[in-house]
C-alpha positions as CSV (number, residue, x, y, z in Angstrom):
1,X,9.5,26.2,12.1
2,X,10.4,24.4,15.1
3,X,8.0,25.5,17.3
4,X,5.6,24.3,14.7
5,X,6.7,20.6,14.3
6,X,6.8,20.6,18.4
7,X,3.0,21.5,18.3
8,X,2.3,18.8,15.9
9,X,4.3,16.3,17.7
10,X,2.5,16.8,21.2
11,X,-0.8,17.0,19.0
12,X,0.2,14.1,17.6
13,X,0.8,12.5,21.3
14,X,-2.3,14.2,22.8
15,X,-4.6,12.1,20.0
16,X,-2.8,8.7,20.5
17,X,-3.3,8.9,24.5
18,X,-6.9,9.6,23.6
19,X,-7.2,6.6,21.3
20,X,-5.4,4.5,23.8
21,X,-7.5,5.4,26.5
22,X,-10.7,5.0,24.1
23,X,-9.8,1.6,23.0
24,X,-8.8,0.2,26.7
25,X,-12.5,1.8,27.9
26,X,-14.5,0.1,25.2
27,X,-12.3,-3.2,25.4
28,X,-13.1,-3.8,29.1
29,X,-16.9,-2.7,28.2
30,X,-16.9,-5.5,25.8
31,X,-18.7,-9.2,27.1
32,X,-16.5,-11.8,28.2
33,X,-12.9,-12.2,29.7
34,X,-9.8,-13.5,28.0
35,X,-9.5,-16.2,31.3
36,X,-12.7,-17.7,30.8
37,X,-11.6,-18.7,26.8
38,X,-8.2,-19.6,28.1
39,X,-9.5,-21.9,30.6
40,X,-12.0,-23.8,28.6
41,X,-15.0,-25.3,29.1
42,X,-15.0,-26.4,33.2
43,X,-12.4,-24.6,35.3
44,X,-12.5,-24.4,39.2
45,X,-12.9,-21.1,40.9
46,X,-9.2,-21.6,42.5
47,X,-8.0,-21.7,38.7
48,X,-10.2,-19.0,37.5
49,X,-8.5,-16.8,40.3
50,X,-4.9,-18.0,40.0
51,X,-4.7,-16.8,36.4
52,X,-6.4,-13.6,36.6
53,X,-4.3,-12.4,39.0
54,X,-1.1,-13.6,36.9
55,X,-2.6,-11.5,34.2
56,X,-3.5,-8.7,36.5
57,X,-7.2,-9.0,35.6
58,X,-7.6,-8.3,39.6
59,X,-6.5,-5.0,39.9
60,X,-8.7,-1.7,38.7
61,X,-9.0,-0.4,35.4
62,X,-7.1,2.3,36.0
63,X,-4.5,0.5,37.6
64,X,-4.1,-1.7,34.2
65,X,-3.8,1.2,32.4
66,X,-1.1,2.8,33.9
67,X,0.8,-0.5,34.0
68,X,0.0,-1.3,30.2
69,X,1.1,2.3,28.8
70,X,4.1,2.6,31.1
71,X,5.3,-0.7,29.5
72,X,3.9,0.0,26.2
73,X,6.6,3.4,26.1
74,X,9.4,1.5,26.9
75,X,8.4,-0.8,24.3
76,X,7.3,-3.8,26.7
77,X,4.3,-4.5,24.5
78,X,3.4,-8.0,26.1
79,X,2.7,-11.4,25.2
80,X,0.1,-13.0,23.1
81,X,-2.5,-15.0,25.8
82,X,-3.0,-17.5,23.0
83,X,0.3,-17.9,20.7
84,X,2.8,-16.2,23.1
85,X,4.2,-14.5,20.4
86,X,5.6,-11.2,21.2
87,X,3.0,-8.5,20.5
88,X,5.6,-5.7,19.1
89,X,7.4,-8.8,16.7
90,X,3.6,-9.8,15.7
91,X,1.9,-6.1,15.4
92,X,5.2,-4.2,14.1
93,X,7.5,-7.0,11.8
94,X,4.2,-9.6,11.2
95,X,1.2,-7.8,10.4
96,X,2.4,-4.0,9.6
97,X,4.0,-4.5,6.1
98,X,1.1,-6.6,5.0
99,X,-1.5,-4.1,5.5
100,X,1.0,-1.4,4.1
101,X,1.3,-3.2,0.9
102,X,-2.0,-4.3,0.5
103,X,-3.3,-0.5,1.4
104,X,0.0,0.8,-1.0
105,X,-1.8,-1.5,-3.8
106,X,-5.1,-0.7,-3.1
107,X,-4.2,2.9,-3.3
108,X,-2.1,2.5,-6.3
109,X,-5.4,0.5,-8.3
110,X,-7.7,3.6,-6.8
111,X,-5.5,6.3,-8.8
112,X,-4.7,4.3,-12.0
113,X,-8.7,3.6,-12.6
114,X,-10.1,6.4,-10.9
115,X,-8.1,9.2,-12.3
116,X,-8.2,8.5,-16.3
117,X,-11.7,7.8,-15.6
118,X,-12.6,11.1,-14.3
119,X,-10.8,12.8,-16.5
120,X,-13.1,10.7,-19.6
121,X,-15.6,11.6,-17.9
122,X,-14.9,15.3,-17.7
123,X,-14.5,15.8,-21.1
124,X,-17.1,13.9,-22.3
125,X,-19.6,15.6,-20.0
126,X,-23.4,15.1,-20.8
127,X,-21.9,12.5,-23.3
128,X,-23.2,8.6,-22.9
129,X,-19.4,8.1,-21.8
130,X,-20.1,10.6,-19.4
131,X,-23.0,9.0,-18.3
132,X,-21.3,5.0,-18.2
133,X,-18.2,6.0,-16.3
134,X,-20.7,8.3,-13.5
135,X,-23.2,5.6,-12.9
136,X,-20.1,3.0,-12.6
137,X,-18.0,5.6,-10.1
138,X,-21.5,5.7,-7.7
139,X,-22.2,1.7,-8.1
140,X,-18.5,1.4,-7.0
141,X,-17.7,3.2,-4.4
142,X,-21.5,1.9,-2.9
143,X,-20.1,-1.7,-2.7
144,X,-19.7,-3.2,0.7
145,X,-15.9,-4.8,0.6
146,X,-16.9,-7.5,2.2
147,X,-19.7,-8.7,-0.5
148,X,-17.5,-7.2,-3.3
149,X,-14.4,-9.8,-2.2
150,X,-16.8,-12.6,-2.5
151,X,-18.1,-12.0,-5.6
152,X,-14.0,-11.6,-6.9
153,X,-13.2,-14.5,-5.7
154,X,-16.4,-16.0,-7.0
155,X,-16.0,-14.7,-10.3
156,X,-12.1,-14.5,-11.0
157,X,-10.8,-17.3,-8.3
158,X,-13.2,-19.6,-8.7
159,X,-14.6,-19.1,-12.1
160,X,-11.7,-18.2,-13.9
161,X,-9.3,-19.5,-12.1
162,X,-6.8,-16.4,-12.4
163,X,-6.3,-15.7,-8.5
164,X,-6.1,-17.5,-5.7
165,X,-9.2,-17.0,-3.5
166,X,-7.2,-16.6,-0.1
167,X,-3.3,-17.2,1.7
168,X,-0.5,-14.5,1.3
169,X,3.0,-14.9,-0.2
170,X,5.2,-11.8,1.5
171,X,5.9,-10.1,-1.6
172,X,9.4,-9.0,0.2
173,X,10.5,-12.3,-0.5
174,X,8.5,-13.3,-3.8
175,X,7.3,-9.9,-5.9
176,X,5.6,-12.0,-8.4
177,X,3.8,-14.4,-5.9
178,X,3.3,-12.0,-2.9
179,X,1.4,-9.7,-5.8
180,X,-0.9,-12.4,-7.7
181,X,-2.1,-13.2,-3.7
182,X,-2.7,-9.9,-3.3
183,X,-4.3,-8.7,-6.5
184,X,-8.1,-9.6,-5.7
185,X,-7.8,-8.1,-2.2
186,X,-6.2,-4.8,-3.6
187,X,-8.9,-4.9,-6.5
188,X,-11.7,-5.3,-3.7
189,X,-10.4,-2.9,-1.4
190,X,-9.5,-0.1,-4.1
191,X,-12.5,-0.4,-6.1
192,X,-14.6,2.2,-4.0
193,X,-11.8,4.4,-3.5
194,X,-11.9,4.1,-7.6
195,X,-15.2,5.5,-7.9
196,X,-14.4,8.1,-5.1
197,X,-11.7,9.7,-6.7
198,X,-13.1,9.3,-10.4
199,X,-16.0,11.2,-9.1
200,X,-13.6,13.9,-7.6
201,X,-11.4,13.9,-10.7
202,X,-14.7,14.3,-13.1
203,X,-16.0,17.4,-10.9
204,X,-12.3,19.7,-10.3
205,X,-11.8,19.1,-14.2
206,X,-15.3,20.1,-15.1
207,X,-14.8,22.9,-12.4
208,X,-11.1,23.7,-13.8
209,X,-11.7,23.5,-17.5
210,X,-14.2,26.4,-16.9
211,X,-11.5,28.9,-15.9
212,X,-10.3,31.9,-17.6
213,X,-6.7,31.0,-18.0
214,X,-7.6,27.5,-19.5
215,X,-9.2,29.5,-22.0
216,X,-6.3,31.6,-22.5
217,X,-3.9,28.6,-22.6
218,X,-6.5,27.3,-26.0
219,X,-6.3,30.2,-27.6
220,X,-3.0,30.5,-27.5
221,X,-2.6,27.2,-30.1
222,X,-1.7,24.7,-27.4
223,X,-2.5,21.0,-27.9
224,X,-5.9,19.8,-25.8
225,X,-3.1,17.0,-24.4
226,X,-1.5,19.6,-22.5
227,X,-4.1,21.8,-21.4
228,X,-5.8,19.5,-19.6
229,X,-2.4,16.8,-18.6
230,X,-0.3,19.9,-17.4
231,X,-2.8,23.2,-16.9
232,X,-5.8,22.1,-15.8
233,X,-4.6,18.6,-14.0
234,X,-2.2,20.6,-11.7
235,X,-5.2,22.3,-10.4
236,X,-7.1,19.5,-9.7
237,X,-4.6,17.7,-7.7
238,X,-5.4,20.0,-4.8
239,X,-8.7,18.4,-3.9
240,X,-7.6,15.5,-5.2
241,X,-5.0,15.1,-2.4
242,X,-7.1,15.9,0.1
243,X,-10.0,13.6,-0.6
244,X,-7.1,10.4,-1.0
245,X,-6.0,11.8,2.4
246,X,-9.2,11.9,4.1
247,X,-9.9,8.6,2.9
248,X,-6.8,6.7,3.9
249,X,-8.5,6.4,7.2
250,X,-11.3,4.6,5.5
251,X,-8.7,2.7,3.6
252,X,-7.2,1.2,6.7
253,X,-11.4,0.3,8.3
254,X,-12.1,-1.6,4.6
255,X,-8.5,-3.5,5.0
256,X,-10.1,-5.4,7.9
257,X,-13.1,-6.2,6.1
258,X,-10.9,-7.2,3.3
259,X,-8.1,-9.2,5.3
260,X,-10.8,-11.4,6.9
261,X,-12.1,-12.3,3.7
262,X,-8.8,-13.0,1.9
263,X,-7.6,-14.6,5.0
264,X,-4.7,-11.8,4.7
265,X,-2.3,-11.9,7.9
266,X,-2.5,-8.3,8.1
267,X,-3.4,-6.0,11.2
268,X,-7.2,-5.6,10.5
269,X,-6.9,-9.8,10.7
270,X,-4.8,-9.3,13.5
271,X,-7.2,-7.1,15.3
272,X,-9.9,-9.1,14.5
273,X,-9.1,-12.2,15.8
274,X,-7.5,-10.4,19.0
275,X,-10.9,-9.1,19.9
276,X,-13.2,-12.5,19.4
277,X,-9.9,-13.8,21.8
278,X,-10.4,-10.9,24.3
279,X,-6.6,-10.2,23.9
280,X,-7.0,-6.6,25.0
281,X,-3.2,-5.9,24.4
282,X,-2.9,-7.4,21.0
283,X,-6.1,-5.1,20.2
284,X,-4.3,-1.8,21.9
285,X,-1.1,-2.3,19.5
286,X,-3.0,-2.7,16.6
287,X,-5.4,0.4,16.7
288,X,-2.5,2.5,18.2
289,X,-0.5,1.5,15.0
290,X,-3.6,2.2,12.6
291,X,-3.5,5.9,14.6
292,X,-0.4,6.3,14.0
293,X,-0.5,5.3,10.3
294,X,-3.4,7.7,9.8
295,X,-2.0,10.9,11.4
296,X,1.2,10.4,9.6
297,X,-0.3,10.2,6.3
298,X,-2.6,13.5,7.3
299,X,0.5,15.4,8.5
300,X,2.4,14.2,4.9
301,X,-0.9,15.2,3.3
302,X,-0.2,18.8,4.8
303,X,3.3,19.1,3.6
304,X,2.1,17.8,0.0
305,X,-0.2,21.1,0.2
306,X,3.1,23.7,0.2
307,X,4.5,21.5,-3.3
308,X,1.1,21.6,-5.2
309,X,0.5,25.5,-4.4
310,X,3.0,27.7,-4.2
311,X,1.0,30.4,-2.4
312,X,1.2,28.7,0.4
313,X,5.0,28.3,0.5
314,X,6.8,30.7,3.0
315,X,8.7,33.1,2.1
């Protein structure tokens, strides 16, 4: 057992080095510098110089690399160029819980929707329910976030008046306020996750309800609620699980999409306006954090696995 979480650990090191070393590559790839937008407009060579050198610009990329992840362990993360905010208080305290909430309700709209629906679905199959709830599960999960948060906000902010089209109230501080800013970017983000997991739900059940022992379970007189809410949904949480898992990486890509839009202080938001500042450490934090995020969720996923089935518990 312990020789097990060690391998996952240093697995789990191994892939954030990569992605570190990944994201600094591509960042110094990328056109334009971080002195030339901190200068301005007309700036003398002497300047130009001067400040590169104070941010270390001068030396090779290797070099900055070293120095960047020996003070990223010891949890020097650096200073903003722009707001001189400190990175870890900004990435870690600022933007963190807003993407975990707006991810935790995006998640949490995905199952509520997605899963009755599949399930309608499934037992209605070939029916013109069947039919309704399939074509809506394809059109949403093919909506771009970005053009589906515009047409909320079009619709239901704008329209209707029932959500405010962009700012964030911490719901840590107000529930009520923090969650009726946050409901049209949860909808937006959550809706293609929706459709993904109705369509998984719809095929496991449809797969599931087609088994021997849920025969067996009907003809032994039990009620249709429980052989499909305890017998044949236990079964179908397995690949349910796995597809929510696999998708929480997706999850985390739409939230940037989604934050921009909704003008959500969040990391995609963070990350985003990091790059167009060239803020290379700001960018570093951020993608190490949505690593991070995503291999602990996988590696929770795992464990889930041993609760769902027990053939794969040890004995």
């Amino acid at each position: 057992m312990a020789n097990a979480s060690l391998k996952k650990v240093l697995q789990t090191l191994l892939v954030l080095w990569i992605v570190s070393v990944a994201t600094f590559w591509f960042l110094k790839l990328a056109p334009g510098d971080p002195v030339t937008l901190l200068l301005g407009a007309e700036y003398s060579p002497e300047a130009y110089a001067r400040l590169t050198k104070e941010l270390g610009l001068d030396q090779p990329v290797v070099v900055q690399y070293a120095k960047w992840m020996g003070n990223f362990i010891h949890g020097d993360w650096g200073r903003s160029y722009i707001t001189r905010a400190d990175i870890f208080q900004l990435a870690v305290m600022q933007a963190l819980p807003v993407t975990l909430w707006l991810s935790a309700l995006a998640l949490m709209f995905a199952l509520v929707v997605g899963v009755p629906a599949g399930m309608v679905a499934a037992l209605n199959r070939g029916g013109p329910i069947d039919w309704i709830v399939s074509s809506l599960s394809v059109l949403g999960s093919a909506f771009p976030s970005f053009y589906l948060g515009i047409i909320l906000i079009w619709v239901f902010g704008v329209g209707l008046g029932w959500f405010p089209t962009m700012g964030f109230v911490r719901p840590w501080e107000d529930l009520a306020g923090g969650l009726h800013h946050l409901a049209l970017p949860a909808m937006t983000l959550g809706l293609y996750y929706a459709g993904l997991i109705s369509i998984t739900t719809r095929a496991s059940l449809i797969d599931v309800m087609g088994q021997p022992f849920i025969s067996a379970v009907r003809a032994r007189g039990e009620p249709m609620s429980r052989v499909v809410g305890v017998h044949a949904m236990r079964n179908v949480l397995m690949p349910l699980v796995t597809v929510i898992g696999l998708q929480l990486g997706g999850l985390l890509r739409g939230a940037v999409m989604t934050e921009v839009v909704f003008a959500v202080p969040g990391l995609g938001m963070m990350i985003t306006t990091a790059v167009l500042s060239r803020e290379y450490a700001v960018v570093q934090a951020g993608i190490i954090l949505t690593a991070l995020f995503f291999i602990v969720v996988n590696l929770l996923v795992d464990q889930t696995y041993q609760f769902l089935d027990p053939r794969l518990r040890k004995r």
